[in-house]
N, C-alpha and C positions, 0 to 999 in steps of 0.2 A: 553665508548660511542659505540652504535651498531654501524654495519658499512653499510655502501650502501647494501640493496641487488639488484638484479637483478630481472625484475616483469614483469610478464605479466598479464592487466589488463581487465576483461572481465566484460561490463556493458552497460547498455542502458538508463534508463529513469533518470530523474533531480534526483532523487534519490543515486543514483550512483554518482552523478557530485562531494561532497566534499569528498567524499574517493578517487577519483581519483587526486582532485587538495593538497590535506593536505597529500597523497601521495610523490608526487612531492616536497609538499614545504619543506617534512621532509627529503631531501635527495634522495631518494630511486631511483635508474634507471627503470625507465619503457619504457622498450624496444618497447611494441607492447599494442594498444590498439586494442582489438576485441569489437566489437558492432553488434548490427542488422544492416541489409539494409536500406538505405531508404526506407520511406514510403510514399505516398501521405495523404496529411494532408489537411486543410483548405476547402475552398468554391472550390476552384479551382482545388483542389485535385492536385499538385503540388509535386512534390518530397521531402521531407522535410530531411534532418538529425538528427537522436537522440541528446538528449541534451550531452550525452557523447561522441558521437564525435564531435559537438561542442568542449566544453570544450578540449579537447587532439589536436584538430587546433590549439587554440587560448593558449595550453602548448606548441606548436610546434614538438608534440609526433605522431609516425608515428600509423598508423590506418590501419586497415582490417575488410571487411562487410562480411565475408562468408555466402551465403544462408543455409548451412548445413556443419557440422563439424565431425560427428560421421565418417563417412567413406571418410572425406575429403583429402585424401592423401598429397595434395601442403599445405593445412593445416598443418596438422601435420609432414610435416617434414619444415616446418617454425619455428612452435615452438620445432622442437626438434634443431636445429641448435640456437635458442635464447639461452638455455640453463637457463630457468630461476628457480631463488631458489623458487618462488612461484608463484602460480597463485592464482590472486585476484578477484575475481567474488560477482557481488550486483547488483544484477534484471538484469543478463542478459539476460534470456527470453531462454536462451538451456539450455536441459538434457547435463552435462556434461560427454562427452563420459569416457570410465573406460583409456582407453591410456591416456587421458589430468589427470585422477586422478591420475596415475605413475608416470607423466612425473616430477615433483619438487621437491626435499628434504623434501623442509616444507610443501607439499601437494597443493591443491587447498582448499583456504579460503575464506569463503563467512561469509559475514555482512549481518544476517537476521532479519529483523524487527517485534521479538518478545522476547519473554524469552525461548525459546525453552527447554520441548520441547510443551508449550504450542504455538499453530497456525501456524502451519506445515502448508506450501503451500503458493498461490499466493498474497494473499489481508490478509497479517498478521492485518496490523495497522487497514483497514475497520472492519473487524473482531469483534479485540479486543474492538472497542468503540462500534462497533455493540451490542454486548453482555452485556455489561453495566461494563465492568474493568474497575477499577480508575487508574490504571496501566498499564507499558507496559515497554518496553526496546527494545533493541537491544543484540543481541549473534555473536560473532565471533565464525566459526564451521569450523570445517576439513572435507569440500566434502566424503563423501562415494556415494555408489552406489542407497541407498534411499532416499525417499523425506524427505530433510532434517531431515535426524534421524543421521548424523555424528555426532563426538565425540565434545562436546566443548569445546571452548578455556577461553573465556571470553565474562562475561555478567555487562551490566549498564541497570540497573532501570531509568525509569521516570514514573513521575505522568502523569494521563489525568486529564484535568479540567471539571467540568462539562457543561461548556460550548465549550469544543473543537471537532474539527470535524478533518474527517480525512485529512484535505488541512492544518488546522493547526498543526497537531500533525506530521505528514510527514516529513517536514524540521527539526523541532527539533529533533526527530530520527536521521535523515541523517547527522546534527551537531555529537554528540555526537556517532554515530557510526564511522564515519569516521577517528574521536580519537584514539578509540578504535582500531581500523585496525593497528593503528600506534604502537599500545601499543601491541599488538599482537603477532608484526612483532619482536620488539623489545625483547617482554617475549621468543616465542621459540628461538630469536638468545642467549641469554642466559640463558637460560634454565629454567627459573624461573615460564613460562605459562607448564602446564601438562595438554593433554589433557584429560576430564573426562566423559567418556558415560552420555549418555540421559539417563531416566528415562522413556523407552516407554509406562510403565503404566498410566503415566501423559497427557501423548499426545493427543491435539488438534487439528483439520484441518481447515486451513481457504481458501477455495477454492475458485477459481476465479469467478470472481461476473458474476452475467449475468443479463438481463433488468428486468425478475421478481423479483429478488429480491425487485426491488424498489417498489413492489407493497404491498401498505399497508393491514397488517391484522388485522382487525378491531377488531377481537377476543383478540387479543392482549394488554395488557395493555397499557394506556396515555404512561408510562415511556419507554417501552418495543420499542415504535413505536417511542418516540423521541430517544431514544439511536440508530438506524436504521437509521433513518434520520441523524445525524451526521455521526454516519459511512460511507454511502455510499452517502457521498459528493466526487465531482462534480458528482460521475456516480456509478449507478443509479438514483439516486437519491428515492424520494420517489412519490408517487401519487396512483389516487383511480379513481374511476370515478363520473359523477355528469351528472345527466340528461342526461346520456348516452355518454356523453364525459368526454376526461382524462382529468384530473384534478390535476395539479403538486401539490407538497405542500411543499413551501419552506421553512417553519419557523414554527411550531408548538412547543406547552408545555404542560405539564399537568394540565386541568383543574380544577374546581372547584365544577360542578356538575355530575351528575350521570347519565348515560340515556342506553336505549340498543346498543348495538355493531353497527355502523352504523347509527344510526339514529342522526338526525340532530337538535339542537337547537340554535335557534335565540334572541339575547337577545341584542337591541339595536346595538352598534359596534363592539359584539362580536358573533362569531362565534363557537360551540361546535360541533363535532362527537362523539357519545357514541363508546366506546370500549369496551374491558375484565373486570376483577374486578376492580373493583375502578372507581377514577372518570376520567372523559371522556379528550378529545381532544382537547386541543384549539388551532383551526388553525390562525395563527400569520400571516402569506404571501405566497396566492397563485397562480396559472395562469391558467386557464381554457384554455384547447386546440385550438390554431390558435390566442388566444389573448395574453394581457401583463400583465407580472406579477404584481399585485398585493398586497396591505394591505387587512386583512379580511375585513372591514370600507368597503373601497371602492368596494370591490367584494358584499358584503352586497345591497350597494349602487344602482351598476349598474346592479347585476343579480339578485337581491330580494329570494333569498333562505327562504323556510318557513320552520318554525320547524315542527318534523313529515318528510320532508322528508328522503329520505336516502343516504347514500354516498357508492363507491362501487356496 
């Protein structure tokens, strides 16, 4: 049976929360959780806590928000006096300084939400559905000093559905990695996990999203733009414009007619945008800017869209 190790755990979003608690419940001491700072959240822009320092409250695990940690001196000699055999890091949001990569036996270990070394960087999971993979995983890796290009430990496959987005494919990740961390932990205590280089010829980047992405290209294929659209759920999301307003678009599929890239047909309660090769757009549920979201039917309804015109 491994024995207790000693951990310091470094993470921020809901992502992070079951490696932190299936941590815990496997035994293991976690001396210090490191998180972000508070941020302002909501309507009221309010001070909020990450969901992993939630969770480490409600473990009753002591916590620390450093603003910056590379040159943090009270930092680092916190955790050099923790003395831990590992440090556990999943979406903590810092470059892990190269002293925090010396400072453990079994290094600093991160649970990255890919098969590494495909989708290197921020938005693994958006990415990956982005792109159209039926597949995806999680990799336990040994921090180095690249964007994630360290050496792995171990990897678990999962399927994507073809109707999954990245809100649902996210938790299932974070189940099943969070295992993994355990299984990890367990392989280098006895020796049976070997770490085994990347394959940087293989290598992917999935870089952190920003508001155009969600903008549709209509050049693009029906499929091309619905794999987009699940990817980059809750944010960006996806939209175009219409009469000279944005125009979200919550729900679309690939249609059934043909039309040019842009341009718009109307055909009783359904709604088409022609795209790239093939056949076109069928917008499913949208919300034209300052109003409510919408069925195509009802958008049909109340703003009479004619075919011929154009979207974008």
């Amino acid at each position: 049976m491994p024995q207790s190790l000693n951990l310091v755990f470094c993470g921020t979003p809901a992502f992070a929360v079951p490696t932190l608690q299936t941590l815990s419940e496997a035994g293991h001491s976690v001396r210090l959780v490191v998180t972000q700072p508070d941020r302002p959240r909501g309507r009221g822009m309010e001070l909020a806590p990450s969901p992993v320092k939630q969770c480490a409250l409600k473990l009753g695990l002591p916590v620390t928000q450093p603003d910056k940690i590379k040159n943090n001196e009270e930092f680092r000699a916190q955790l050099a006096t923790l003395k831990p055999d590992a440090i556990i890091v999943v979406g903590y949001g810092r470059i892990i300084p190269q002293w925090m990569i010396d400072l453990p036996p079994f290094g600093n270990l991160n649970l990255h939400a890919s098969l590494l070394p495909k989708y290197r960087g921020a938005a693994p999971i958006q990415w990956a559905i982005a792109r159209g993979e039926n597949s995806t995983g999680v990799t336990t890796m040994r921090i180095d000093a690249g964007l994630d290009t360290g050496d792995i430990l171990l990897q678990q496959e999962m399927p994507i559905a073809p109707n999954d987005t990245a809100e649902t494919v996210a938790p299932r990740l974070a189940t099943v990695g969070a295992e993994l961390m355990v299984e990890t932990l367990s392989g280098l205590q006895a020796g049976t996990v070997r770490p085994r280089p990347q394959d940087h010829s293989q290598s992917s980047l999935a870089p952190i999203l920003k508001k155009e992405d969600g903008r549709i290209d209509l050049h693009l294929t029906a499929r091309e733009i619905c794999n987009r659209m699940r990817g980059f759920q809750p944010w960006p999301g996806a939209f175009t414009s219409f009469r000279g307003k944005n125009l979200h678009v919550w729900n679309a599929a690939v249609g059934e007619r043909s039309l040019p890239p842009g341009e718009i047909l109307v055909e009783a309660d359904f709604f088409y945008a022609g795209c790239g090769a093939g056949p076109a757009l069928a917008l499913l549920e949208v919300q034209l800017e300052g109003k409510k979201r919408m069925l195509a039917r009802d958008f049909i309804h109340g703003y009479h869209p004619r075919s011929g015109e154009k979207l974008g």
